[in-house]
LUMVO-468012 format. One line per 8 residues: their letters; for each residue x, y, z of N, C-alpha, C, CB. Coordinates in nm, 4 decimals, decimal comma. Glycine has a CB too. Layout:
BEGIN
A) X/Y/Z/X/Y/Z/X/Y/Z/X/Y/Z ~ ...
This chain:
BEGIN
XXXXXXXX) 2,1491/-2,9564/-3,7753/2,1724/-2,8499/-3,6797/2,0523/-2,8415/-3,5854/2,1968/-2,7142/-3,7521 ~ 2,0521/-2,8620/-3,4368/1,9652/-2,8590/-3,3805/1,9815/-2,7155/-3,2786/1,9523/-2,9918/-3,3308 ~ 1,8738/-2,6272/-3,3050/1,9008/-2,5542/-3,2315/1,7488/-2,5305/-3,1189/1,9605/-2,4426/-3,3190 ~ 1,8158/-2,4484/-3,0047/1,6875/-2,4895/-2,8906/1,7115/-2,2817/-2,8547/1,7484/-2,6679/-2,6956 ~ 1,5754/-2,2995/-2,8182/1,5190/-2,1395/-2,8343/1,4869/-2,0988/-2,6911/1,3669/-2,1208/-2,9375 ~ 1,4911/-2,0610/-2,5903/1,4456/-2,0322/-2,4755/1,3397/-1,9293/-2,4587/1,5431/-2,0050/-2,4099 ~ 1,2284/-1,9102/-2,4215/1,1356/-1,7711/-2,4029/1,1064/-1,7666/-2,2707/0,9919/-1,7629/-2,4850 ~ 1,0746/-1,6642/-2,2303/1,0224/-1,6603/-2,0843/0,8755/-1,7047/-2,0938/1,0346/-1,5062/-2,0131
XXXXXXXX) 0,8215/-1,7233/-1,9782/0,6638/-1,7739/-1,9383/0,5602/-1,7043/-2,0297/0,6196/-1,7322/-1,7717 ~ 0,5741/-1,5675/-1,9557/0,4904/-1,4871/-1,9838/0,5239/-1,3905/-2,1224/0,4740/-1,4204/-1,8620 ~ 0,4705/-1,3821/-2,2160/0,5791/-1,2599/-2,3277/0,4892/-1,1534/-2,3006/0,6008/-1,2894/-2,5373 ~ 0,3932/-1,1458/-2,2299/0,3386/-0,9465/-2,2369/0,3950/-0,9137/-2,1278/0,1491/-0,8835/-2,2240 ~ 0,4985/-1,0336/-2,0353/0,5450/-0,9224/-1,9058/0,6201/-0,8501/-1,9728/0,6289/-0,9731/-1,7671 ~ 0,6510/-0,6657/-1,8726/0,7266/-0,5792/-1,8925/0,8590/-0,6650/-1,8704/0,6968/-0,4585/-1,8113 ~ 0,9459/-0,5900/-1,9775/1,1089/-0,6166/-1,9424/1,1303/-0,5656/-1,8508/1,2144/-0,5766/-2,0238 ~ 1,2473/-0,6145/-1,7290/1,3016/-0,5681/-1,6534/1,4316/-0,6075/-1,6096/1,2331/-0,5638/-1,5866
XXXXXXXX) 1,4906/-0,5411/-1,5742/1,6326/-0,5491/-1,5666/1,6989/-0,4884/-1,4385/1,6861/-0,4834/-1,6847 ~ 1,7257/-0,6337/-1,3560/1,7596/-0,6202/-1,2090/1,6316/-0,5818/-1,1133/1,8735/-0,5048/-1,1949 ~ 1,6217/-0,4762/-1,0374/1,4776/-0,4666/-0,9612/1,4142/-0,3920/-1,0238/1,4667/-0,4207/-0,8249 ~ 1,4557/-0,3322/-1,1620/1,3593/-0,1875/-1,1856/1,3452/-0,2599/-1,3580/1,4677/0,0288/-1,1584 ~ 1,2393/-0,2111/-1,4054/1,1713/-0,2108/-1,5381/1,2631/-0,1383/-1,6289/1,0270/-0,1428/-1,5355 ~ 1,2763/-0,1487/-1,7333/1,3876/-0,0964/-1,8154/1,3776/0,0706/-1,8121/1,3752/-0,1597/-1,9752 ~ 1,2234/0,0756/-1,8728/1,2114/0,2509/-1,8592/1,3210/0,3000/-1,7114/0,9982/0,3049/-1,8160 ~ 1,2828/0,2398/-1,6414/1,2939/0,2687/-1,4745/1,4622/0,3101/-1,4920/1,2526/0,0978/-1,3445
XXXXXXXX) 1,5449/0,2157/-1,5800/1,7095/0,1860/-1,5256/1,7503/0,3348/-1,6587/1,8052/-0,0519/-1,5727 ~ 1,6866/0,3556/-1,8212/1,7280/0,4720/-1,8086/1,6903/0,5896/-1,7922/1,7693/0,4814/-1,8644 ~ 1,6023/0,6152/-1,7151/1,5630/0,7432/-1,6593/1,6879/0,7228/-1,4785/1,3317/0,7449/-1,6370 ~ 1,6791/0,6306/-1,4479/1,8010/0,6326/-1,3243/1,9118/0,6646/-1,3925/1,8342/0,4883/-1,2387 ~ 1,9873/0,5962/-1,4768/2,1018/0,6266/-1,5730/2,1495/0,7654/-1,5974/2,0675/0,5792/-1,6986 ~ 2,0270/0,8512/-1,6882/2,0421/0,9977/-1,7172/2,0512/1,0617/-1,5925/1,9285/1,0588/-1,7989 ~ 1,9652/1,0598/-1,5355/1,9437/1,1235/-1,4363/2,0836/1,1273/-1,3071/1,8101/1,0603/-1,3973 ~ 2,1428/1,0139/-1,3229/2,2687/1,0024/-1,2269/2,3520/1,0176/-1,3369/2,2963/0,8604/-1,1297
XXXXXXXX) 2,3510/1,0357/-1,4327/2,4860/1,1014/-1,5232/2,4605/1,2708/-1,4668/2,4655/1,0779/-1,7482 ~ 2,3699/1,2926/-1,4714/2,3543/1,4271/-1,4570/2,3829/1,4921/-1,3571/2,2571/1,4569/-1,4744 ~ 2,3573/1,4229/-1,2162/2,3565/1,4460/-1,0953/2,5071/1,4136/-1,0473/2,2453/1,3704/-1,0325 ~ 2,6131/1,3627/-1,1012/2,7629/1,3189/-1,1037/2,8191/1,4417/-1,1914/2,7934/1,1518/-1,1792 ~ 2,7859/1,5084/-1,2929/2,8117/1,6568/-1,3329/2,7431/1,7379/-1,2242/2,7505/1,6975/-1,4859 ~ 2,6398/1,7741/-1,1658/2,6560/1,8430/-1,0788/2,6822/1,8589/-0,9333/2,6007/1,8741/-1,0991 ~ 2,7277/1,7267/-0,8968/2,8188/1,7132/-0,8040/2,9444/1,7128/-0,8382/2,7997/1,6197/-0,7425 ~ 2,9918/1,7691/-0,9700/3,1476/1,7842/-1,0205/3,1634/1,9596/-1,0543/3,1789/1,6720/-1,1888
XXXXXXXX) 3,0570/2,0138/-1,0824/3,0584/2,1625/-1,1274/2,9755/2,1934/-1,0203/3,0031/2,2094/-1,2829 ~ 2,8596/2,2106/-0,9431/2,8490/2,2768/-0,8301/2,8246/2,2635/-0,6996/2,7971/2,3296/-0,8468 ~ 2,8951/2,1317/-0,6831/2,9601/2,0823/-0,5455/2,8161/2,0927/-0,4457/3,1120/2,2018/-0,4838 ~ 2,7343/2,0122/-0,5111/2,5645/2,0250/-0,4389/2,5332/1,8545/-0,4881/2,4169/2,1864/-0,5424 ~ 2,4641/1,7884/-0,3825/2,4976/1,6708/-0,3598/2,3112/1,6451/-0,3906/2,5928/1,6365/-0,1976 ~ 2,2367/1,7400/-0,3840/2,0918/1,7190/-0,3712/2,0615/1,6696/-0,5118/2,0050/1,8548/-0,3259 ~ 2,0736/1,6813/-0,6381/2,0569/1,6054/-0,6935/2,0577/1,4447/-0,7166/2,0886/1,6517/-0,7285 ~ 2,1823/1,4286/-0,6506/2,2201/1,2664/-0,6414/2,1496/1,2093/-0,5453/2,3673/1,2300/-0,6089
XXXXXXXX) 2,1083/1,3248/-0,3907/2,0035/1,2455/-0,3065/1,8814/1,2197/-0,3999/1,9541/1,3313/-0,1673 ~ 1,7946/1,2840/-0,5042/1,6502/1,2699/-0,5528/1,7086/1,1519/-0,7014/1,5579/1,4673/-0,6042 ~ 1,8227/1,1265/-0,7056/1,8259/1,0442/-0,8072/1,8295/0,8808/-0,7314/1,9588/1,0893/-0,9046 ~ 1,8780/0,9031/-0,6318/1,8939/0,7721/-0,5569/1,7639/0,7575/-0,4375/2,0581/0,7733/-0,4782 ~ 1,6417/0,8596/-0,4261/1,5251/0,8588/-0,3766/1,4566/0,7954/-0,5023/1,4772/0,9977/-0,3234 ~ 1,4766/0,8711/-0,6427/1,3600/0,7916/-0,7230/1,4029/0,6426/-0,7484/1,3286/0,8644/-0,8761 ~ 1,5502/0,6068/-0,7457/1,5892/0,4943/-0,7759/1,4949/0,3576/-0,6720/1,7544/0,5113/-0,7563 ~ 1,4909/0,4468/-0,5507/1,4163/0,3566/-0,4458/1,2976/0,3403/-0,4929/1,4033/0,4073/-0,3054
XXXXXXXX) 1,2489/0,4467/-0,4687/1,0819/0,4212/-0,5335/1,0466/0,3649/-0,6101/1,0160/0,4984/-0,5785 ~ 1,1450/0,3130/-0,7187/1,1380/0,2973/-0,8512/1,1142/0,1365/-0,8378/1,2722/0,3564/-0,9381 ~ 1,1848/0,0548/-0,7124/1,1870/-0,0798/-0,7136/1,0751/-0,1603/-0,7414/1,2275/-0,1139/-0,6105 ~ 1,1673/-0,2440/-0,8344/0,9358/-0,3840/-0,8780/1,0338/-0,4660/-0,7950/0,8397/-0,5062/-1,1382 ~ 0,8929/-0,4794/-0,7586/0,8398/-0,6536/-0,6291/0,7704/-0,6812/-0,6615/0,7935/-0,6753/-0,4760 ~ 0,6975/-0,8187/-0,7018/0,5820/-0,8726/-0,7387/0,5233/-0,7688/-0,8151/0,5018/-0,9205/-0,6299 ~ 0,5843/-0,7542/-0,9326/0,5185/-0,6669/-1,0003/0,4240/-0,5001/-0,9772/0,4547/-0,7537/-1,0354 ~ 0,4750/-0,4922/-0,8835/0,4122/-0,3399/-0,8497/0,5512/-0,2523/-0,7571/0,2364/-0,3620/-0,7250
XXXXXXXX) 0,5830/-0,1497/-0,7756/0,6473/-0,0525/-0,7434/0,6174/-0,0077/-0,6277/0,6429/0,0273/-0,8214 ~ 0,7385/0,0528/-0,4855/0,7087/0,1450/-0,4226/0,6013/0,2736/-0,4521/0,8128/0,1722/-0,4063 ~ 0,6630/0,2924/-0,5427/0,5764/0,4791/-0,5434/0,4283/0,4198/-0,6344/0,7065/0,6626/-0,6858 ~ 0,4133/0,2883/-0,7031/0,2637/0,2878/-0,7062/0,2336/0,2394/-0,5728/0,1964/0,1969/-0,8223 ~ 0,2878/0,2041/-0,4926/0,1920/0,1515/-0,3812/0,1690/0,2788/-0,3034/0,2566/0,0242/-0,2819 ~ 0,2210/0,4004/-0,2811/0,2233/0,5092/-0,2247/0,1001/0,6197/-0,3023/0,3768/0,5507/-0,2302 ~ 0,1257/0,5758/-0,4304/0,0063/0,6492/-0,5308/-0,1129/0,5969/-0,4650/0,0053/0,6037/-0,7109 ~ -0,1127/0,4402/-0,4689/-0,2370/0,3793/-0,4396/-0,3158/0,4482/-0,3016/-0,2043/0,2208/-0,4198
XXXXXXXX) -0,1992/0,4126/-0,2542/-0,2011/0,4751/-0,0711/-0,2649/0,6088/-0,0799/-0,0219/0,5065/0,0159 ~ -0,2466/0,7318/-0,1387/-0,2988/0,8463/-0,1194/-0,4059/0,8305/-0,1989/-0,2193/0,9561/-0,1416 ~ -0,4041/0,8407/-0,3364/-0,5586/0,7883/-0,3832/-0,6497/0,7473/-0,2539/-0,5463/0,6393/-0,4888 ~ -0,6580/0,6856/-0,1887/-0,7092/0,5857/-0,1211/-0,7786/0,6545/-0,0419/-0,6276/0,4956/-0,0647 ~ -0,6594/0,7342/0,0666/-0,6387/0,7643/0,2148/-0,7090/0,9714/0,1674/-0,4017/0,7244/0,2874 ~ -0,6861/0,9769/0,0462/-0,7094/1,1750/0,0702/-0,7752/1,2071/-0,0393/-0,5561/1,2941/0,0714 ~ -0,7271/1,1593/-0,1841/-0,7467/1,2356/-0,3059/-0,8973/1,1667/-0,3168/-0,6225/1,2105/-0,4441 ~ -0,9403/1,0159/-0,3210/-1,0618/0,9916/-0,3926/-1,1814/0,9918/-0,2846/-1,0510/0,8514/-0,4745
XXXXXXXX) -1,2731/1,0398/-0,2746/-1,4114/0,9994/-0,2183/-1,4394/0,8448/-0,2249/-1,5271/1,0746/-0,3007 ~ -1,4793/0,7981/-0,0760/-1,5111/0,6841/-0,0293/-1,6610/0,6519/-0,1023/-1,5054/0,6911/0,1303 ~ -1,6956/0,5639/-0,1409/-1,8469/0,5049/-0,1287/-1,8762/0,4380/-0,0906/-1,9086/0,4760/-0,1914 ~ -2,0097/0,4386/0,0571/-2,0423/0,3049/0,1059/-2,1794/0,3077/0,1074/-1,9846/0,2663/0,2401 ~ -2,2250/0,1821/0,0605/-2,3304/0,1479/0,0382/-2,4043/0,0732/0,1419/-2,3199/0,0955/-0,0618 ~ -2,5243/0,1224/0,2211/-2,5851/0,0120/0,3216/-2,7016/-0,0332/0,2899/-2,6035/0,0531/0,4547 ~ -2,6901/-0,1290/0,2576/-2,8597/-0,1657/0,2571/-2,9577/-0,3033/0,3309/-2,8868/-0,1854/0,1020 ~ -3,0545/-0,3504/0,3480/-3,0846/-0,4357/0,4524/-3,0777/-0,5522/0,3964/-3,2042/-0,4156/0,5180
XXX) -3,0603/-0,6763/0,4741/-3,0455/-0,7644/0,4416/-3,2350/-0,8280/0,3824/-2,9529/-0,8211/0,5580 ~ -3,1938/-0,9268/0,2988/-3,3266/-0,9785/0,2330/-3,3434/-1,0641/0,2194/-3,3641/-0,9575/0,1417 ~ -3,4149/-1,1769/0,2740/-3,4130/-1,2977/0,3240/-3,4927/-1,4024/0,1804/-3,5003/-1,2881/0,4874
């Protein structure tokens, strides 16, 4: 009996499944079960817009996410203090 085993490249990459990381697909899942009940009992659609906003954000590309690149982005741009260092050149 010969049997043949397939693994991916890497085994500490995160699982992912389609564009989003598994965590990613059921927190989208619940969250749009939920938002399909309350677009069935109180005829309000804003849930399903913030379930299909985080779904966006949520997308991996080369391994990094919209909303970390947006984290990164404000970190960056407001929340952290810059440090720059000058000093003379020394021959």
């Amino acid at each position: 009996m010969n049997t043949t085993f397939i693994y991916p490249q890497n085994l500490k990459a995160t699982a992912n499944l389609w564009l989003w990381s598994l965590g990613s697909v059921c927190v989208i899942g619940v969250c749009a079960l939920l938002s399909v009940l309350a677009l069935a009992q109180l005829h309000t659609p804003l849930p399903l817009g913030v379930t299909a906003g985080y779904a966006f954000l949520t997308i991996r590309a080369d391994d990094t996410t919209i909303l970390d690149f947006l984290r990164n982005a404000v970190r960056f741009f407001m929340s952290t203090q810059q440090h720059f260092l000058w000093r003379a050149r020394t021959k």
